[in-house]
SEFIMI-681803 format. One record per atom (N, C-alpha, C): y, z, x. Coordinates in steps of 0.1 Angstrom, whole numbers, plus 5000, padded with zeros to 4 digits. Layout:
% SEFIMI-681803
YZX/...
% end
This chain:
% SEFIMI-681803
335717654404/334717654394/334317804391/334017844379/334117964375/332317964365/331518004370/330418034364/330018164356/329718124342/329418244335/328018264328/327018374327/325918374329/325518514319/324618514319/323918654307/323018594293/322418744294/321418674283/321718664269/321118614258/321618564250/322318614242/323118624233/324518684223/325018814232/325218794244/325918854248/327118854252/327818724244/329318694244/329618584249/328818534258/329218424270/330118314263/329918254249/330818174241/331818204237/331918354230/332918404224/333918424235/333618444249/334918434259/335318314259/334818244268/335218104268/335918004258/335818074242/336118014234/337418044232/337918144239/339218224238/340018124244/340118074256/340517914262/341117814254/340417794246/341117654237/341817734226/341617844221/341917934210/341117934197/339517884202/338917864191/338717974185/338818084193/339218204186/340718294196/340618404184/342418464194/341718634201/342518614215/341918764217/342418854207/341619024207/342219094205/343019224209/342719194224/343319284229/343519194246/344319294250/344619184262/345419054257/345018954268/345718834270/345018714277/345118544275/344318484276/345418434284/346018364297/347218294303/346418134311/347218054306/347417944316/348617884322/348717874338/349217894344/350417994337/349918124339/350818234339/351618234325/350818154314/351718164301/350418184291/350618284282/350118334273/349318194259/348418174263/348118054254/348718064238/348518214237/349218174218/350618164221/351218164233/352518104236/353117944232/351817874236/352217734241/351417704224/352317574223/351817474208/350917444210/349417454198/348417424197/348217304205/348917174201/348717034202/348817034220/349617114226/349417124239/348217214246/348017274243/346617374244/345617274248/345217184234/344117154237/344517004241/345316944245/345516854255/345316874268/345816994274/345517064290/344217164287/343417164280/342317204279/340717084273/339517084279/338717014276/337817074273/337217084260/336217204255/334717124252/333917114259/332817104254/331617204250/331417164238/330517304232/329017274233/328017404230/326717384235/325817224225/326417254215/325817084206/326416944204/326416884216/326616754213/327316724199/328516664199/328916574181/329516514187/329116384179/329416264177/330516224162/331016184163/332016134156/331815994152/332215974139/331515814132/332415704142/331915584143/332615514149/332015484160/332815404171/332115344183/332215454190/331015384200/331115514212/332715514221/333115354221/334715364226/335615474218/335615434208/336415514197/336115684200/334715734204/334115884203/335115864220/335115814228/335415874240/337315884242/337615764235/338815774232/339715844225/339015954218/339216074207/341016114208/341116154217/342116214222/343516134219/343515994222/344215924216/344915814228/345815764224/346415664232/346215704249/346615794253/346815884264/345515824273/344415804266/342915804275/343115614275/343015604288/342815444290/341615394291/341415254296/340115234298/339415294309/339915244322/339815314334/339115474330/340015544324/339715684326/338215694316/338515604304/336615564299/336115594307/335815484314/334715444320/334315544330/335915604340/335415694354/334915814341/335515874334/334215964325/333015964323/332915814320/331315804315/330415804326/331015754338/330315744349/330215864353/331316004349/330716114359/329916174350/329716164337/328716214325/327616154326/327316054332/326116004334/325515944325/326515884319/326315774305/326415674305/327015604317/327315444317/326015364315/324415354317/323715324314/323415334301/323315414297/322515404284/323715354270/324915354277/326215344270/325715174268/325815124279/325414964281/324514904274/323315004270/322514984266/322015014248/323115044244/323215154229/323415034223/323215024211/324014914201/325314964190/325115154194/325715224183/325915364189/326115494184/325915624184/324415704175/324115614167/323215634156/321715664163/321415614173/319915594182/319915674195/320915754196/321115824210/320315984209/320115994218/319016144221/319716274225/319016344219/320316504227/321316454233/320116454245/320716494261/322016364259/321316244257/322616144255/324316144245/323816214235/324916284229/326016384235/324816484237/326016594249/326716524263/326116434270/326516344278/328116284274/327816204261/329216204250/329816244253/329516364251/330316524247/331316504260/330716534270/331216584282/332316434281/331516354284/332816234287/333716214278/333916254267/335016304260/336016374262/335716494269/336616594271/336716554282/336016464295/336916424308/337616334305/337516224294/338916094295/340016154298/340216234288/341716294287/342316334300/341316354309/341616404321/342416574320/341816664314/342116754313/342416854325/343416964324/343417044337/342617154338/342117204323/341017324325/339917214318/338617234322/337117194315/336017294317/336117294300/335017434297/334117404288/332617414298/331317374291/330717484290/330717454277/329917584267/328417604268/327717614277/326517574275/325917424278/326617334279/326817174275/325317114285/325217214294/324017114303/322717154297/322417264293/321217274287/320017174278/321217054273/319916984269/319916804279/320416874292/319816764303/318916774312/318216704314/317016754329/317716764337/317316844347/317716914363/318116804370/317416664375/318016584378/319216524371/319516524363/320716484355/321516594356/321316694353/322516824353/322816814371/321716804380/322716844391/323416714396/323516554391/324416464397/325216484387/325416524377/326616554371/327016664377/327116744380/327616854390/328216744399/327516714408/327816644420/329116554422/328816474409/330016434404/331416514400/331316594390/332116694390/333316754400/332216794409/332816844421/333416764429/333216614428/333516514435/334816444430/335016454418/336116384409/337316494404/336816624401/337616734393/338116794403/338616754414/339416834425/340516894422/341616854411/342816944409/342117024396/341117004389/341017054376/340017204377/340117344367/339817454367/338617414357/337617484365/335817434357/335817524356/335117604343/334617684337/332817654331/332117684336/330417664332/329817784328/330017784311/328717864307/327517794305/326417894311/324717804317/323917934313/322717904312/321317964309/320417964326/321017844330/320117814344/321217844357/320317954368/320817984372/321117844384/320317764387/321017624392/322117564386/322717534377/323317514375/324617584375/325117674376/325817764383/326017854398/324817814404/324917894416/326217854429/326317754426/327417694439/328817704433/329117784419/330817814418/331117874427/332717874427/333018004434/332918144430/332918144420/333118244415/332318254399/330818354403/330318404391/330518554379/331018464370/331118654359/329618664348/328918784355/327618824348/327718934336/327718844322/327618944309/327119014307/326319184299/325219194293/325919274279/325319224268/326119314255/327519344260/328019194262/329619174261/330619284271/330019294280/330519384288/330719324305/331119274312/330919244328/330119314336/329219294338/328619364351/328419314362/328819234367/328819144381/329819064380/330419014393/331318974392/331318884408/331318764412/331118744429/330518614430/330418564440/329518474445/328118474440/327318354444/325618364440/325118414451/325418454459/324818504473/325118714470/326718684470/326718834465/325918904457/325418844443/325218884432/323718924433/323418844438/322018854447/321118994445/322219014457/322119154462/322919274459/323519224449/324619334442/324319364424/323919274422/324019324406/322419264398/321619374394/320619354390/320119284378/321019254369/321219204357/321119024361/322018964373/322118884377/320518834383/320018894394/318818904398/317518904389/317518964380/316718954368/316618824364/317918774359/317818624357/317418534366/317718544380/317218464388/315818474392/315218594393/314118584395/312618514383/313818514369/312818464364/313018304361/313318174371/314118094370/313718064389/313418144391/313318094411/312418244412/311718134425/311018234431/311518314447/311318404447/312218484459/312418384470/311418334476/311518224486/312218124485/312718064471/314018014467/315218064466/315018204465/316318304464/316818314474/315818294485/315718374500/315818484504/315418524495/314818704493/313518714497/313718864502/311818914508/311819034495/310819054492/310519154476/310919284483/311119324492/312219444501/313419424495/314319354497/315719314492/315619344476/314819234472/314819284460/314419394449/313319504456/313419634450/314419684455/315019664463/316019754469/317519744458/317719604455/318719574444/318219624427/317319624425/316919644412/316619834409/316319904420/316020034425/317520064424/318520034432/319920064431/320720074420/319919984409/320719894401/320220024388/319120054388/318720154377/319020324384/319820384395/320120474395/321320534389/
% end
């Protein structure tokens, strides 16, 4: 799991969009498994890729039909284990339609959409932002629990919701400035820290306000 983080129009989408090829780099190179994506046929791309974006869309039709999108390939079984790790099977049960559903239940959608297919990369654009904390972290939970061969990519606003990847990349004005663990970053990159601290309080961080001038004092020399 690959966590991506910074504040706002600082690119965080524009990378990640590079993935599916919603846009093309232009410099450099974008590879999966070791092949150049404008290599491989569109129609394959976004088969081995699962893109969810920051706004929920729903597609006319039944909710079977929205989850089934992808096509023949998505069974029932894989429905349902989707819906179940999107945290939708309740209110799915409970819908008469797509027409009466709420944000958060739409982006829900969203996500179980792009898991039918059982994709090998899944990349949420933002996608948890319009769930409560309780819902965002059993969808994690699940995630983690079910996406064992698959490559997670999470762009997030909240630093909970990214802190247990393996691996965090910290944007500011489209540039990297951190790059590490949530523990590392901590104490290494002040850009990162900034966000955390406005989002957790040090005693959640497990920081003493020593540590912390000490990273932000570093950080501005």
């Amino acid at each position: 799991t690959l966590g991506v983080i910074g504040s706002t129009g600082c690119g965080k989408s524009t990378l990640v969009q590079l993935i599916p090829r919603l846009y093309d780099v232009t410099g450099g190179k974008v590879t999966l498994d070791g092949i150049d994506v404008r290599d491989l046929p569109l129609s394959e791309l976004r088969r081995r890729v699962g893109y969810v974006p920051q706004q929920g869309m729903l597609f006319s039709g039944t909710v079977e039909s929205n989850l089934k999108f992808a096509g023949e390939s998505v069974t029932d079984d894989a429905m349902r284990e989707a819906a179940a790790i999107a945290q939708a099977t309740d209110f799915i049960e409970e819908s008469q339609g797509g027409g009466n559903v709420s944000g958060g239940q739409r982006q829900r959608l969203s996500i179980a959409r792009a898991l039918a297919k059982r994709p090998e990369v899944v990349v949420f654009d933002d996608s948890f932002s319009a769930l409560d904390y309780k819902t965002d972290a059993r969808l994690r939970e699940e995630l983690a629990r079910t996406q064992k061969e698959a490559a997670i990519v999470v762009v997030a606003q909240r630093i909970a919701t990214i802190m247990h990847a393996d691996q965090i990349v910290v944007l500011d004005d489209g540039q990297v400035v951190g790059q590490g663990t949530h523990e590392e970053l901590l104490r290494s990159c002040p850009a990162y820290l900034e966000i955390a601290q406005s989002q957790l309080s040090a005693k959640e961080l497990g920081l003493t306000q020593e540590e912390i001038s000490a990273v932000m004092e570093g950080g501005s020399r």
